[in-house]
N, C-alpha and C positions, 0 to 999 in steps of 0.2 A: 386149780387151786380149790382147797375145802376149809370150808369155816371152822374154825378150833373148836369152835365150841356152838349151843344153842345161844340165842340173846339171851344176856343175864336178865333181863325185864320176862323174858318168858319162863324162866328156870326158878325166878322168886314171883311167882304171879301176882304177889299183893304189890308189887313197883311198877307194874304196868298201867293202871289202872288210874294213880295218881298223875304219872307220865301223861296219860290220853288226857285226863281231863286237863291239865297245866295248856297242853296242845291245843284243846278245841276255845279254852278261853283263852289265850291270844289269838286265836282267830277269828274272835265272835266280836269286837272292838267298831267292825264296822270299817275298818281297810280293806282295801281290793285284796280277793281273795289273790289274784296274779304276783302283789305285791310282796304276799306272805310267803308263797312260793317259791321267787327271785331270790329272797331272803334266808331260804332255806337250802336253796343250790348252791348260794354264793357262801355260804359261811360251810357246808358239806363241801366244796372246792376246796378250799381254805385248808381244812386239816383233813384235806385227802381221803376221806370216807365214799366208798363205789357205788355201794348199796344206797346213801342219800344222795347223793348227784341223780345216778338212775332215777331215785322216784321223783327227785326235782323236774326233772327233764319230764318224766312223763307225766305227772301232775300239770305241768305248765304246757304242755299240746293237749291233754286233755279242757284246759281251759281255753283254748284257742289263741294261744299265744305264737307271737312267730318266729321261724327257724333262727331269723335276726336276733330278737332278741334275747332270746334264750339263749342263742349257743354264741353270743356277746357278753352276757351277764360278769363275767370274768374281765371283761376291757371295759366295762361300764364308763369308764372314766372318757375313754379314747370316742366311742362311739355312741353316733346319734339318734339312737333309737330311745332313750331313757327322759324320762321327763325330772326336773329338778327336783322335786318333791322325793321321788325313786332315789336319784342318784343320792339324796340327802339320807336316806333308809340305807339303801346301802352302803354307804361312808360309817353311817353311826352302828351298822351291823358289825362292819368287816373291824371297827374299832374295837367293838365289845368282844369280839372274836380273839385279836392281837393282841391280848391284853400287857404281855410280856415285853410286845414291841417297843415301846416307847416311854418314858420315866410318868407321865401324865396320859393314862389308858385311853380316855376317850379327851379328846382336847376342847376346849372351849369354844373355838371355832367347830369342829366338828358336833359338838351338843348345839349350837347355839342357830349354825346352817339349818337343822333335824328341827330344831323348835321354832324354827321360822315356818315349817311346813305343814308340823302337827301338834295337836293338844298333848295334855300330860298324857289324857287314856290312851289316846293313839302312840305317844313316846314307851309306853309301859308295852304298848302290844308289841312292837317292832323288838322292845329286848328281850321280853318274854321267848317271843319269837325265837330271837339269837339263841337265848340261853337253852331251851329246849333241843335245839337243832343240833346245839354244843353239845347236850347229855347224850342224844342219839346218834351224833359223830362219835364222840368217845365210848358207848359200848359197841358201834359197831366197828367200828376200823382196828381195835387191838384183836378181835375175835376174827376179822376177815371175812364176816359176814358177805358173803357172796352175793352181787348187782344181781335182781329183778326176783332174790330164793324166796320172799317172803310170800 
């Protein structure tokens, strides 16, 4: 398989740049860096993107995280490796993600689980988060951007 194209973020250089920063400030909020990670595997699973699964995956063994939960993050629900705070980030991610899914995107229960765990800054990182993760799903996976070419 070969990528159609370059990343549109690298072909218009001035959208990378704002991209990286939007990136580095949700990550600077003060959450476990593992948990931004989680979040960014789990919602690159989601709409099928190879190339952010891969860096997921290796981002999160590079932070020392284990084969469990890592390559669980997809059963989150079923298994016990996730603490409820997590499991709460990832419910409120995989929502912001499925937007389509359901007539009320993120449900009441599901924001209200999420705000039992974190402040508004922490709630703002975790969708930041999402929505980031969403733009770099969506230019890599129509391009084919090929797992580990970067």
């Amino acid at each position: 398989m070969e990528a159609r194209m370059k990343n549109p973020a690298t072909i218009i250089p001035a959208a990378m740049k704002p991209i990286m920063e939007l990136m580095r400030a949700a990550q600077s909020q003060g959450l476990p860096q593992e948990l931004m990670e989680m979040i960014h595997l789990r919602v690159s699973q989601i709409n099928g993107c190879s190339f952010c699964v891969d860096t997921g995956l290796k981002n999160l063994r590079k932070l020392g995280e284990s084969d469990e939960r890592i390559g669980l993050v997809g059963a989150w629900r079923e298994a016990p490796y996730y603490t409820d705070a997590e499991r709460a980030a990832l419910e409120l991610a995989e929502a912001a993600t499925r937007l389509a899914d359901r007539a009320d995107a993120v449900s009441d229960e599901v924001w209200n689980d999420a705000a039992d765990h974190f402040d508004e800054q922490q709630l703002a990182s975790i969708l930041l988060m999402t929505a980031v993760t969403n733009l770099f799903n969506r230019l890599n996976a129509p391009i084919r951007q090929i797992a580990g070419s970067w």
